[in-house]
N, C-alpha and C positions, 0 to 999 in steps of 0.2 A: 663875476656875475654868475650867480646861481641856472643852470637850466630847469625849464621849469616840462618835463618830461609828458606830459600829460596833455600840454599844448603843442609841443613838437608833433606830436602822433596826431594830434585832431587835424595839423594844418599838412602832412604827409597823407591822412585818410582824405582830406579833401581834394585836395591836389591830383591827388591817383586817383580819383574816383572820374573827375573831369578828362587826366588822360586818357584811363584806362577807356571811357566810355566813347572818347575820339578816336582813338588808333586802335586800342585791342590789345591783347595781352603782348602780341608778337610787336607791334610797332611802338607803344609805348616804352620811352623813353627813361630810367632813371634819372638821370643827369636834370629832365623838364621837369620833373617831377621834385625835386630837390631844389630847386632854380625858381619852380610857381610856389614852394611851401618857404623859402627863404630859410633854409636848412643844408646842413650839410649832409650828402649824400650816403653817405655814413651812417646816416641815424635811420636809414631805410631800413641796411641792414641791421642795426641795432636794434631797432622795434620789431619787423618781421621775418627776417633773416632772407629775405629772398625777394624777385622781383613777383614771383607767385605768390606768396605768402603776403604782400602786400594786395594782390590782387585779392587774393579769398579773401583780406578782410576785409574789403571795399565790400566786394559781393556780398558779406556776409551782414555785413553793415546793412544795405541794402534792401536786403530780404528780412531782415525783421522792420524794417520799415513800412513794408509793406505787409506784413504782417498785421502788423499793430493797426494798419488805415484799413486794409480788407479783409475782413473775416468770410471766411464762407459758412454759411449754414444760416445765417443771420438774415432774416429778409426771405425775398422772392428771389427766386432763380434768377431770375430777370433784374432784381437788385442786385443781383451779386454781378450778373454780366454789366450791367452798367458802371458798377464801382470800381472794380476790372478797367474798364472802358477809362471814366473819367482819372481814375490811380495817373496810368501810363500815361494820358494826351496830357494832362499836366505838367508829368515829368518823366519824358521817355530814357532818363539813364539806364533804370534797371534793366530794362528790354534787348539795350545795347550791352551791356554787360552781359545780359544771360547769351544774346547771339555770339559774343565773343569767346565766351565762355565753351559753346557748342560748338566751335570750329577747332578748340583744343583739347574736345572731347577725347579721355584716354592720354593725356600730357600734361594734365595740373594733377597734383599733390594736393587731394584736399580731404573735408573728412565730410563724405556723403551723407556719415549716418545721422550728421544734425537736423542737414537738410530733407532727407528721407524722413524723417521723424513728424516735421510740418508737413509735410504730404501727404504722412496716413491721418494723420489728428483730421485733415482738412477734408481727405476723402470719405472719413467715418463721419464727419461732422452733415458732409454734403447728403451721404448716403441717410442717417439718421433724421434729416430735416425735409427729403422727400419721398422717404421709404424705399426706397431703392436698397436694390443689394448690397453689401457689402464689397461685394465682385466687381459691382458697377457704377461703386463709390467713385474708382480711380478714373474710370471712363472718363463719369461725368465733370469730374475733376478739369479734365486735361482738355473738354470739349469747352466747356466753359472759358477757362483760361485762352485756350484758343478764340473762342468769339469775341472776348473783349478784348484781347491783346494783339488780336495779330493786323489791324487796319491801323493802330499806332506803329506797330514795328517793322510794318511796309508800305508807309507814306506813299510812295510813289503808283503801289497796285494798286491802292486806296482811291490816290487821285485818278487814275487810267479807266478804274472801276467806274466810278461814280463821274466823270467826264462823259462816257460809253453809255451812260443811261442819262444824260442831260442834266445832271445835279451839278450845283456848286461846289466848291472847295468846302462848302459849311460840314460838319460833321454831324451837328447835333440829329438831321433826319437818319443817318446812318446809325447812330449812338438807340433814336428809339425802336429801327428797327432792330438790331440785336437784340433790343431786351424783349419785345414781341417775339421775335424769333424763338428765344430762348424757352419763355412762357409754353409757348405752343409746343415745342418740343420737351420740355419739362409734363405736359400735362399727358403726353401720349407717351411718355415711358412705360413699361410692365410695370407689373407691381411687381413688391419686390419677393421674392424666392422664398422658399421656407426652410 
């Protein structure tokens, strides 16, 4: 019987994507990982030669996914922080992946420069659609990201947060706060430099 190579790797990318987002690079398992894809462990290596290399392609998987759903520059700041917002509470892999990611900062083998590349397109994109510097493309970049991402990828300060002020577990008033926040802090930026 023929292997059909193409589906091996899609059910190894899923598989890992689920572990890697439960345990992390260090606790994730090959052996579960080969065991949830119903493959032989073997073909891990075969496809990315490494338990890293299957990891960056998870990640990398990933991140053009998100890519493709949230543009920045597109929309109102405040659009952008809420698409941010609604991306992750939908599906908080990526977020886990990137924390996991950050704890092996300096210990994966991977290639920055692709990722670096969507970072500036995104930073010029930001900076170009609210006249902002160039300098403080990245800022706003990383401030942004921050407001919509980080109340999905600490559920827990989220709930303690919004407990501490008499709110519900609902997100959605916190969802439109950010993107007011955003708005108001987007309108009182400098102009941008010359």
């Amino acid at each position: 019987m023929a292997r059909d190579a193409a589906k091996t790797k899609r059910l190894l990318l899923d598989a890992a994507r689920a572990e890697f987002s439960n345990y992390g690079i260090a606790g994730a398992r090959v052996n579960r990982i080969a065991e949830q894809a119903g493959v032989n462990k073997e073909r891990i290596y075969g496809h990315f030669h490494s338990k890293e290399g299957l990891f960056n392609a998870v990640i990398a998987e990933a991140m053009t996914e998100l890519v493709q759903a949230v543009r920045p520059g597109e929309g109102s700041i405040g659009d952008y922080v809420g698409r941010i917002f609604d991306y992750h509470r939908n599906d908080p892999t990526l977020l886990r992946l990137l924390m996991f990611e950050g704890l092996q900062d300096g210990h994966l083998d991977y290639d920055p420069a692709g990722r670096a590349a969507w970072y500036t397109d995104a930073a010029q994109s930001l900076a170009a659609a609210t006249g902002c510097s160039a300098d403080d493309g990245g800022h706003l970049l990383l401030t942004l990201i921050g407001l919509g991402a980080w109340p999905v990828a600490m559920p827990h300060l989220s709930r303690l947060c919004l407990e501490a002020t008499g709110e519900t577990a609902d997100l959605n008033p916190l969802r439109d706060f950010l993107i007011s926040f955003a708005e108001r802090g987007a309108g009182a930026h400098p102009e941008s430099k010359p």
